[in-house]
N, C-alpha and C positions, 0 to 999 in steps of 0.2 A: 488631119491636116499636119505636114512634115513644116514647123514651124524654123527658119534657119536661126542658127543662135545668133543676136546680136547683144548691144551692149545697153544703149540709148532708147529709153523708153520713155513718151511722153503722152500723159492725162490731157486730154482735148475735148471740148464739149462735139455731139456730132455732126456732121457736116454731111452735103447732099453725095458727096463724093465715096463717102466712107459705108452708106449705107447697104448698098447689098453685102457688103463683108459683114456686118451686124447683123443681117436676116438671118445669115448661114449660123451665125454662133447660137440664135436665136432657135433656131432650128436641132439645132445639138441639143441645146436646155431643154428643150421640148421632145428632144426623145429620152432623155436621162430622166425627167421628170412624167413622161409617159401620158402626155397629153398631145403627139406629133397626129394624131388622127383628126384633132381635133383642132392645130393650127392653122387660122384665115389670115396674118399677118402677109401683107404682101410687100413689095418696094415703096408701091404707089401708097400705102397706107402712111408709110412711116416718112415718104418725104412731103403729101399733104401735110400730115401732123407738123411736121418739121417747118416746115414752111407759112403755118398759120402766125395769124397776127399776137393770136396769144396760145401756145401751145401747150396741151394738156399736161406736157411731163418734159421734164430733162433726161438725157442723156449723154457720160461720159465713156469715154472711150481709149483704151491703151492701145497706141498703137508705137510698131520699132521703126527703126529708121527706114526700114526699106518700106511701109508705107501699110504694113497688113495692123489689120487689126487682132491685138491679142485678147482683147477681153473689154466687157463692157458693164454698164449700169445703169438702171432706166430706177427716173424718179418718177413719181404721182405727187400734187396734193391735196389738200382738205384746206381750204382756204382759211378759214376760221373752224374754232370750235367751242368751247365754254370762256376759254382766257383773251377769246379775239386775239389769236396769233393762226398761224398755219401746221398743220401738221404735214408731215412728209412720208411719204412710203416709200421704201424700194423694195421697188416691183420685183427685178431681177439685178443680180450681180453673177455675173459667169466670166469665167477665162476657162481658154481650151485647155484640153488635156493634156497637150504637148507645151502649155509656157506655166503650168502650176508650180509653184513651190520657189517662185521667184519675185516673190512680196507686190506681184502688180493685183491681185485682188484687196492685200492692203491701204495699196496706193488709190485705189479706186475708192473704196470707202472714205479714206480721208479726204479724197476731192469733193465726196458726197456731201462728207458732214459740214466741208468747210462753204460748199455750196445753202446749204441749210440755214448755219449761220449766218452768213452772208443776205440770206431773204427773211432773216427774222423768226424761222421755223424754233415751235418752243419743243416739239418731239420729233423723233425719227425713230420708225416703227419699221417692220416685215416679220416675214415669213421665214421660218424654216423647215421642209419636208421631213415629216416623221421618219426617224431613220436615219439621216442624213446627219449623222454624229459628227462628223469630220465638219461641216459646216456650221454646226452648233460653237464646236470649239472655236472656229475661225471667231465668229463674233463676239464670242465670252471673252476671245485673247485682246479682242477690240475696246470689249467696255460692255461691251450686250447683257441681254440678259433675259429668260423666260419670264414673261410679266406675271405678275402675279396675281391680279385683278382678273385678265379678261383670260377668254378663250373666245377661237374664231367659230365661230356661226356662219354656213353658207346654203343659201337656193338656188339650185339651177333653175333659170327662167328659159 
């Protein structure tokens, strides 16, 4: 994607209109991340979800003036858990290849956490791909950090 340089970037929660530009970067994560054989995500998935009365996850979205989307960030939560607050995932955070190094994955995060905040969320947890050093460091420079307690456990069903 030959991204044109602009100057004006704004954090927007997503919108029915924004969303196949979201598939396509979703699509990119998923081949970087090497599960694209395995992605069912379609338009109609993401603007039901989008569209329900109580919607399973947030989504924030950078996008420039001329209207593309440069990068994005899907919540999950855990409604309660031991301290009856909510826990928060992010699922994904991506920005393309061509608008990296221009503090809008920053920018996203801080919209996340201040989203979090904002619902009362007492944790905000994810993943980082084994290997994936350069994104380790991103969240360390955030405030992150390899938990110390847990490790992930998973089943394919």
């Amino acid at each position: 994607m030959n991204v044109p340089q602009t100057h004006s970037i704004s954090i927007l929660n997503l919108t029915s209109e924004l969303v196949p530009q979201v598939l396509e970067l979703m699509k990119e994560l998923a081949k970087f991340e090497h599960y694209i054989d395995h992605f069912t995500v379609t338009e109609s998935d993401l603007l039901n979800r989008l569209g329900s009365q109580a919607p399973d996850f947030a989504c924030f979205v950078a996008v420039n003036e001329l209207g593309l989307v440069l990068g994005y960030a899907v919540l999950t939560f855990t409604t309660f858990t031991f301290d009856l607050r909510p826990t928060a995932t992010l699922k994904e955070l991506y920005v393309s290849q061509a608008s990296r190094g221009k503090t809008i994955g920053t920018r996203l995060f801080l919209a996340v956490q201040q989203e979090c905040k904002r619902m009362g969320v007492a944790r905000l947890n994810w993943l980082v791909m084994k290997g994936n050093n350069h994104a380790a460091m991103f969240y360390e420079s955030l405030g992150g950090y390899p938990s110390p307690k847990w490790e992930l456990f998973e089943k394919v069903l």
